[in-house]
PAROBA-12495 format. One line per field, with one value per residue (C-alpha): residue number from 1; residue in one letter; x, y, z. Coordinates in Angstrom, 3 decimals, padded with zeros to 6 digits. Each point is the difference from the previous one (the first is absolute). Example, Ala and Ser with C-alpha at 12.3 -4.5 7.8 and 13.67 -1.06 7.14 Angstrom:
seq = [1:2]
type = [A:S]
X = [012.300:001.370]
Y = [-004.500:003.440]
Z = [007.800:-000.660]
//
This chain:
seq = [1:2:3:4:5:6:7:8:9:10:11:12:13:14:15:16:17:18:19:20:21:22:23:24:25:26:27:28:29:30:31:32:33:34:35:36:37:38:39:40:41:42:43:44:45:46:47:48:49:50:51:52:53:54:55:56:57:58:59:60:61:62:63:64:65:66:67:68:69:70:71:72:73:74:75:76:77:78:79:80:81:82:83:84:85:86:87:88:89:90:91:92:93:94:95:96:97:98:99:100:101:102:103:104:105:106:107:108:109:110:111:112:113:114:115:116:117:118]
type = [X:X:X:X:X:X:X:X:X:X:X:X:X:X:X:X:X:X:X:X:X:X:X:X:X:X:X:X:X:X:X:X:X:X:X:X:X:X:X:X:X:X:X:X:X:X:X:X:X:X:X:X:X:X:X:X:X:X:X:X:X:X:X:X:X:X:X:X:X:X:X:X:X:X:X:X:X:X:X:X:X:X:X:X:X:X:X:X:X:X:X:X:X:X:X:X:X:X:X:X:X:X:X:X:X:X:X:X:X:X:X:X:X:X:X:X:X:X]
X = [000.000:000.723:-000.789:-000.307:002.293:-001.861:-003.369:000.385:-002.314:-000.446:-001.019:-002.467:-001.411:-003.313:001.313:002.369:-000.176:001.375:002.326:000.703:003.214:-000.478:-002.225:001.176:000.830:-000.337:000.804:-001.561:001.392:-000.932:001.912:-003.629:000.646:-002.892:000.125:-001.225:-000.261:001.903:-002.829:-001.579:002.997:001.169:-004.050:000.734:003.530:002.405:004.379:001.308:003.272:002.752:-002.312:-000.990:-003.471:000.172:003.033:000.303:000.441:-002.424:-003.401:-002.827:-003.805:-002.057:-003.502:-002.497:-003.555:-001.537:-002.869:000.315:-001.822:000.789:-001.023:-001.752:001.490:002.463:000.037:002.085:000.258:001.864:001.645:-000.049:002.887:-002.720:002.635:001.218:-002.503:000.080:-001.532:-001.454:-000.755:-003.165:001.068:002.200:-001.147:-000.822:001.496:-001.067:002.618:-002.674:002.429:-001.041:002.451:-001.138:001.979:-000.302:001.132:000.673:-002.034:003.450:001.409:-003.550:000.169:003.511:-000.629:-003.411:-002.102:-003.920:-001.969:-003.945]
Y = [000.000:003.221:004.027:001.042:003.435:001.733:-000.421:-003.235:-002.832:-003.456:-002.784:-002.444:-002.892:001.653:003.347:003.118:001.806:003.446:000.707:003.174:000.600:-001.871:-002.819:-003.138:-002.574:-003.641:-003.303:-003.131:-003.719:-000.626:003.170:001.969:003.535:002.846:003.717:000.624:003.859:001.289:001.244:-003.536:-001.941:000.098:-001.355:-002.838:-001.626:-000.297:000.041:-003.311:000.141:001.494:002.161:003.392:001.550:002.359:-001.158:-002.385:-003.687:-002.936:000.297:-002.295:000.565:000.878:-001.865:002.960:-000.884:000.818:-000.342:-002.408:-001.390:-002.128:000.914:-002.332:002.315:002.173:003.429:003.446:002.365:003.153:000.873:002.756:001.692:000.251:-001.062:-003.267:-002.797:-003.512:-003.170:-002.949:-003.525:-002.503:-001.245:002.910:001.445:003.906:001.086:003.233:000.451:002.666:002.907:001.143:-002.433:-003.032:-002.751:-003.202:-002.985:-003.273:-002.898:-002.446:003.510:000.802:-004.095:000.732:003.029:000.689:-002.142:000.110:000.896:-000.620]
Z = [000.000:-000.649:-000.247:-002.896:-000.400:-002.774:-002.005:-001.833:-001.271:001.500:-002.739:002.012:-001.774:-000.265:-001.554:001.141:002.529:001.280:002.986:001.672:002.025:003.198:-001.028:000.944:-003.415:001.167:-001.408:000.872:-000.410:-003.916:-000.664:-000.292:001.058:001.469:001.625:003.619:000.466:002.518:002.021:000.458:000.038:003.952:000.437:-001.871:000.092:002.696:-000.757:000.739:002.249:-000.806:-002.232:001.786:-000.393:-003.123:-001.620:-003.052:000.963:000.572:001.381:000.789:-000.626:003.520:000.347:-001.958:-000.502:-003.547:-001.728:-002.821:-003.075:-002.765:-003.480:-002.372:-003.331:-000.895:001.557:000.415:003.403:-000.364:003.475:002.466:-002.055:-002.931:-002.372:000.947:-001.758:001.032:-002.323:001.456:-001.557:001.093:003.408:001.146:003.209:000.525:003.353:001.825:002.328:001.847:-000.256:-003.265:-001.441:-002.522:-001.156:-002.541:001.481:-002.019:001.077:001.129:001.763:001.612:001.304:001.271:001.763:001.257:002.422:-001.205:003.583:-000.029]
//
């Protein structure tokens, strides 16, 4: 993980998206790679030692309910930014992180990383 130093762009699997100086440019295990803005970051991920809060280094996810739902077709969200647009497929999930952020989240990544609560 790291913070990004200037405005750049971050290709995700479902389409690019923007970062401003400060956001927070992760990478997960398949080499998949998202922005966190800097202002919901600390609220969601923790540094793993010898990583120090706000500096570049490895972080893990903190538990974070969201709201959920898995689409049936393709669709399109543009995000907060109002330029970044993300693509989805049939059976990709629509997360509303409940901070005004969304996200798309592959079916075998949602399985890995989010517990379903009734």
């Amino acid at each position: 993980m790291r913070f990004a130093d200037t405005e750049c762009s971050v290709q995700t699997p479902e389409g690019i998206v923007h970062a401003k100086p400060g956001d927070a440019i992760l990478a997960g295990p398949k080499g998949e790679r998202w922005r966190v803005s800097r202002a919901h970051f600390a609220a969601k991920y923790e540094p793993l030692f010898p990583t120090q809060a706000g500096d570049p280094g490895c972080y893990r996810a903190l538990p974070y309910r969201v709201m959920a739902l898995c689409m049936r077709e393709r669709f399109e969200v543009i995000l907060s930014d109002g330029v970044s647009r993300l693509r989805g497929h049939s059976g990709d999930w629509l997360v509303d992180y409940g901070d005004g952020s969304l996200g798309i989240v592959a079916p075998m990544s949602f399985a890995d990383t989010y517990e379903i609560l009734g």
